[in-house]
C-alpha positions as CSV (number, residue, x, y, z in Angstrom):
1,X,30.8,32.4,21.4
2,X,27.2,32.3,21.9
3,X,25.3,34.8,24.4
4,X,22.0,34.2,25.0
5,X,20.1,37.3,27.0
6,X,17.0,36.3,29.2
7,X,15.0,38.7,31.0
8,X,11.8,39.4,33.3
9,X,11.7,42.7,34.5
10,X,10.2,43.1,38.2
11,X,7.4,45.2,36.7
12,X,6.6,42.9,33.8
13,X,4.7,39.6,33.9
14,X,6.3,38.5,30.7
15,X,9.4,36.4,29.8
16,X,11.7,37.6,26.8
17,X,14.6,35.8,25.2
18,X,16.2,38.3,22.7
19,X,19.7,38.5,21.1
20,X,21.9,36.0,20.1
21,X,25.1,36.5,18.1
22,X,28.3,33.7,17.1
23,X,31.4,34.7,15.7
24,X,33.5,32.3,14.0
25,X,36.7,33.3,13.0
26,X,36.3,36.6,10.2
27,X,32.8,35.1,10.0
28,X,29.8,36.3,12.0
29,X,27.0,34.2,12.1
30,X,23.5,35.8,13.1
31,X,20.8,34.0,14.5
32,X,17.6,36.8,15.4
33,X,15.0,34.8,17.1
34,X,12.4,35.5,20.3
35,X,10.0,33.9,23.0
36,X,8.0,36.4,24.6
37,X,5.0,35.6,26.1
38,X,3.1,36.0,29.5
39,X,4.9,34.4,32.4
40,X,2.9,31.8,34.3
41,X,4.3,30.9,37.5
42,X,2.8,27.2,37.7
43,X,4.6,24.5,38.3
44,X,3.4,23.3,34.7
45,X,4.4,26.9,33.0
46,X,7.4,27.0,34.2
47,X,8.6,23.9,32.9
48,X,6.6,24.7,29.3
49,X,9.1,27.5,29.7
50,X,12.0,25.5,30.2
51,X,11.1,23.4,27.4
52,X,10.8,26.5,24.8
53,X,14.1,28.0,25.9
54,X,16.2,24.5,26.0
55,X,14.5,24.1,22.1
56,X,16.1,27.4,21.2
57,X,19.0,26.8,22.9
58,X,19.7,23.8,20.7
59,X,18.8,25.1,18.0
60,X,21.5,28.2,18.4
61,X,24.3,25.0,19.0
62,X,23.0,23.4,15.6
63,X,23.4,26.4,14.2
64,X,26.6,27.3,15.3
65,X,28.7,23.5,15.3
66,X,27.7,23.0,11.8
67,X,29.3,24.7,9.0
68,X,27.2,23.3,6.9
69,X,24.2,26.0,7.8
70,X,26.6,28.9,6.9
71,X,26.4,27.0,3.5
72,X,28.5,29.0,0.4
73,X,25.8,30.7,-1.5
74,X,27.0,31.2,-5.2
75,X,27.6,34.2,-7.5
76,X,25.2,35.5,-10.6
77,X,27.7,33.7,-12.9
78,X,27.7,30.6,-10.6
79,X,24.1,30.3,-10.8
80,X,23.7,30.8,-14.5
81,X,26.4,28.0,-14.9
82,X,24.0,25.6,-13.7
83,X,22.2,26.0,-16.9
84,X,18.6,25.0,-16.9
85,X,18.7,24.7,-13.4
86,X,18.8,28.5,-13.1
87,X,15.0,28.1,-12.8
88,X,12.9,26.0,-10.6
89,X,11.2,23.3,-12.3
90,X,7.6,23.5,-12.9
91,X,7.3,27.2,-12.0
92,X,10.0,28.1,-14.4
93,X,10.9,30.5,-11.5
94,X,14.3,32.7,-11.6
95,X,16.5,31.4,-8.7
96,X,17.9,34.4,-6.9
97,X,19.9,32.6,-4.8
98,X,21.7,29.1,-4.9
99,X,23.3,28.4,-1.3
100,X,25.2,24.6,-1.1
101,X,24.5,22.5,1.8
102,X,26.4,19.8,0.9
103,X,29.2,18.6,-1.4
104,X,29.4,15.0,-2.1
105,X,32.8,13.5,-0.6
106,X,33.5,11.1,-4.1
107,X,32.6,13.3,-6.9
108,X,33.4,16.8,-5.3
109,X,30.0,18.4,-6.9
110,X,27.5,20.0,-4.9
111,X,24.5,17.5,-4.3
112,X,22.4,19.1,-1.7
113,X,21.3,22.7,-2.4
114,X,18.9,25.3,-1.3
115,X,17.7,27.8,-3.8
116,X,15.7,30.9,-3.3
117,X,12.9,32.2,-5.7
118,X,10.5,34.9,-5.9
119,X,7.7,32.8,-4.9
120,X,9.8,30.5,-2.5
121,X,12.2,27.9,-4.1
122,X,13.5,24.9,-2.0
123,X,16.1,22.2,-2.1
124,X,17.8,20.7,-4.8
125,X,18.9,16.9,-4.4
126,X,21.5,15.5,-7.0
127,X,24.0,12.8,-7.4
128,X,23.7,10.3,-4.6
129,X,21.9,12.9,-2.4
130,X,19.1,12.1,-4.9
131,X,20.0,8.7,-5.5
132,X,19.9,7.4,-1.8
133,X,16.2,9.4,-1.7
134,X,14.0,6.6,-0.6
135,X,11.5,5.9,-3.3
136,X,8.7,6.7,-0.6
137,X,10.3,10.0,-0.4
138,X,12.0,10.9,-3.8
139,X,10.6,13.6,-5.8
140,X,12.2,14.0,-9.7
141,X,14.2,11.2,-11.2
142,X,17.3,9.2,-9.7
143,X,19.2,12.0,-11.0
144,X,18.0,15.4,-9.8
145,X,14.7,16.3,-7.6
146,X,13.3,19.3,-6.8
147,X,11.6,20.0,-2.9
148,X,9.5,22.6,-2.3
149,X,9.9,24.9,1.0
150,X,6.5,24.8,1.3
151,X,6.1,20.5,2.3
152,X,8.3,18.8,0.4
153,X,11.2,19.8,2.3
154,X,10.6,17.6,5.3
155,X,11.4,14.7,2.8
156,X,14.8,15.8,2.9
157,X,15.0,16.9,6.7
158,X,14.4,13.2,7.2
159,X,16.5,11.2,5.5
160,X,19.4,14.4,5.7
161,X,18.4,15.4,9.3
162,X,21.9,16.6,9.7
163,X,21.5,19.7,7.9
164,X,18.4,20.8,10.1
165,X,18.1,22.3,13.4
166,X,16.9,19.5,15.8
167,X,12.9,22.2,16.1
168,X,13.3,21.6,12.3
169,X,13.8,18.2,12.4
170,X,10.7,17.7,14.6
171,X,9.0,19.9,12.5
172,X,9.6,17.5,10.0
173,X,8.9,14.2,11.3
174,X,5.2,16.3,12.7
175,X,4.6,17.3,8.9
176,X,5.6,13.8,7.5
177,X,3.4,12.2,9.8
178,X,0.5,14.5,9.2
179,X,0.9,15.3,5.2
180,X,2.4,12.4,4.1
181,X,0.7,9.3,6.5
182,X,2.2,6.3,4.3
183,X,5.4,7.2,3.8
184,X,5.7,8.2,7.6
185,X,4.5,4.3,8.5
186,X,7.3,2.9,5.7
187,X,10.0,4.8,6.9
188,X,9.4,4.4,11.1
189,X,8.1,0.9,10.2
190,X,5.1,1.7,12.2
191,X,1.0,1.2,11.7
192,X,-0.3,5.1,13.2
193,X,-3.3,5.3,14.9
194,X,-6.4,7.2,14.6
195,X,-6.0,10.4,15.8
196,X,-2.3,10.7,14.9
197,X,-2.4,11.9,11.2
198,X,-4.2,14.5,10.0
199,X,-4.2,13.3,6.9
200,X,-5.3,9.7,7.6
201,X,-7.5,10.9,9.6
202,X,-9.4,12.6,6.3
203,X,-8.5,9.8,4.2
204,X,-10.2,7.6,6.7
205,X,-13.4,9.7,7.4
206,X,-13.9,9.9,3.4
207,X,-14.2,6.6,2.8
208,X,-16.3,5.6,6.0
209,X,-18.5,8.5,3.7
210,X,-18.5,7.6,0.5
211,X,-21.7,7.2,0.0
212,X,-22.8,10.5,1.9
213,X,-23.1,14.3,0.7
214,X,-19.8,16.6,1.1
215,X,-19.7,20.0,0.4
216,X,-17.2,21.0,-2.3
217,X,-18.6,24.8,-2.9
218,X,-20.0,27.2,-0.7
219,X,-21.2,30.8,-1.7
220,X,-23.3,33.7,0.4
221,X,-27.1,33.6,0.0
222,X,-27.8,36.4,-1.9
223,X,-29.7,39.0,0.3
224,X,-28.9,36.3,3.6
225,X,-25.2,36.4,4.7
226,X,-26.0,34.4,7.2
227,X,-27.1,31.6,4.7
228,X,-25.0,29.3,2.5
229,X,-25.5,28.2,-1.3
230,X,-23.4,24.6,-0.7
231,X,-22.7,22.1,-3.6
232,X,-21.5,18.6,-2.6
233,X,-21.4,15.0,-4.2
234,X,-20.9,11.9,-2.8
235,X,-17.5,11.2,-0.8
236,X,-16.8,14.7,-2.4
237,X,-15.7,13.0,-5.5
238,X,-14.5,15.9,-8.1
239,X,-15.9,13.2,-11.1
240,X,-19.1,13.8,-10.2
241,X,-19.1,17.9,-10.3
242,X,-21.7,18.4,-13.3
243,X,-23.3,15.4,-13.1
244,X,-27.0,14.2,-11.3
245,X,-25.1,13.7,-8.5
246,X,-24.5,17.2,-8.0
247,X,-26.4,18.8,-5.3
248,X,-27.4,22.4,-4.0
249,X,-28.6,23.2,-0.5
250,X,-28.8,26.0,1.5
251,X,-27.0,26.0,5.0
252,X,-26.5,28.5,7.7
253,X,-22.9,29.7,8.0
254,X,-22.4,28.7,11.5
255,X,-23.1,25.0,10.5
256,X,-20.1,25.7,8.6
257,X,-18.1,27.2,10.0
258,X,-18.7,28.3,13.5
259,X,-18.4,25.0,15.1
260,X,-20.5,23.9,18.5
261,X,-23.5,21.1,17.9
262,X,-24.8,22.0,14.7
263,X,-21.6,21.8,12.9
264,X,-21.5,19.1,10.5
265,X,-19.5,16.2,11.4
266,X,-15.5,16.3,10.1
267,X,-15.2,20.0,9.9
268,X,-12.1,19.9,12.2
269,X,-10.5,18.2,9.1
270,X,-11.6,20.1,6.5
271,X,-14.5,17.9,5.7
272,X,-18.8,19.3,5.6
273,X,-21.0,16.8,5.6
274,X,-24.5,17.5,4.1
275,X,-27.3,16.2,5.6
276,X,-30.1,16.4,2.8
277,X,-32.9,15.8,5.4
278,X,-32.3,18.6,7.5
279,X,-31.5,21.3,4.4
280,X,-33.4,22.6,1.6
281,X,-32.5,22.4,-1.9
282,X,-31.3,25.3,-3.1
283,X,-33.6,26.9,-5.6
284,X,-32.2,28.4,-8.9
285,X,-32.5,32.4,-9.8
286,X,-35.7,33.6,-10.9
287,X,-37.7,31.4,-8.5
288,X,-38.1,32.3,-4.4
289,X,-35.9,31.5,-2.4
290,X,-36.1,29.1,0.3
291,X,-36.2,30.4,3.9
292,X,-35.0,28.1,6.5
């Protein structure tokens, strides 16, 4: 049984939700989360509130309901038995922990699993977990693919929702949409629109540029930290780092980074644009250096 404890002392302006245990048979399942925040008493706060404590909620029934999130994690021995796959590909990491999500109905073997690294680890897809991978979303071969915790596991969240919270699952869909703008469209068989992806919304802005300065370098002004030794090419194309079409201006740091009307156009998605009517040229040590 879950209990879910909800507070807001009389002398506190602040909402808590804290402690939440479920007990399953010999097993004990323990969920540790929190929402605590400053209570506003609006009729739009309290219904932001609502919303929060119904996501938890759901989440705590997900995690509960489904054995499948208690998982089996396997022994020293049971790991090593996997044989290559005691590391995680490309890293070469150690896996410290192999925990099965899911064991495929036909062949018995385990074909969706997490593992746990030093520097992270991920999922593990094999067998016809791996095989009914959409190619928009398969990493690996048909056989075995590897999905970082980092991004790539949102790939699996949505084609194996199942095995995710329903917060992780949105989670998922809001990373898909935002890292991964393409496969989002083929798999909703919808066209997103501008403003919607983060990620098309950069892809867009470069090419409308392509012809323009973008800053790939930035350094402090020696003697000036309120000055900026930017490089940039045109449409920021790595290629053309090193070549004539390599260019060094100085900028002031809040053009940069500090936002308001000088800040160059696209900095809210990751982008500088240099202007090189409006900035010097940056010149090289051993000559003075340009005041602005």
């Amino acid at each position: 049984m879950a209990r879910l404890f909800t507070q807001r002392p009389e002398s506190s302006q602040f909402w808590s939700i804290t402690g939440l245990v479920a007990k399953t048979g010999e097993d004990e399942l323990e969920l540790n989360t929190s929402l605590h925040r400053r209570f506003d008493p609006t009729e739009q706060g309290v219904g932001q509130l609502k919303r929060e404590m119904s996501q938890i909620i759901a989440d705590i029934e997900a995690q509960i309901t489904t054995p499948e999130f208690r998982g089996h994690s396997l022994t020293a021995d049971e790991i090593s038995d996997m044989g290559r796959e005691a590391t995680w590909e490309g890293a070469q990491e150690r896996m410290d922990e192999v925990r099965i999500i899911r064991v495929d109905a036909n062949s018995g073997r385990p074909d969706i699993l997490y593992a746990a690294t030093g520097g992270g680890g991920g999922y593990i897809l094999r067998g016809s977990a791996q095989k009914n991978m959409p190619e928009y979303l398969r990493l690996g071969d048909i056989k075995e693919g590897f999905y970082e915790i980092g991004t790539d596991w949102m790939r699996v969240a949505t084609i194996y929702p199942d095995y995710y919270t329903p917060r992780q699952q949105k989670t998922a869909e809001s990373g898909l949409r935002n890292l991964f703008p393409s496969a989002w469209e083929t798999h909703y068989d919808q066209r997103l629109l501008p403003g919607e992806s983060f990620a098309r919304d950069k892809e867009d802005f470069l090419i409308a540029h392509a012809d323009d300065l973008i800053m790939m370098q930035a350094r402090a002004s020696p003697g000036n930290d309120s000055l900026m030794i930017v490089t940039a090419v045109p449409g920021g194309d790595l290629t053309l780092m090193g070549t004539d079409q390599e260019k060094t201006f100085v900028m002031p740091y809040s053009d940069i980074y500090d936002g308001g009307e000088a800040a160059s156009p696209g900095r809210d998605l990751g982008v500088v644009l240099v202007d090189p009517t409006k900035y010097p040229e940056y010149v090289p040590e051993g000559e003075p250096s340009p005041g602005m």
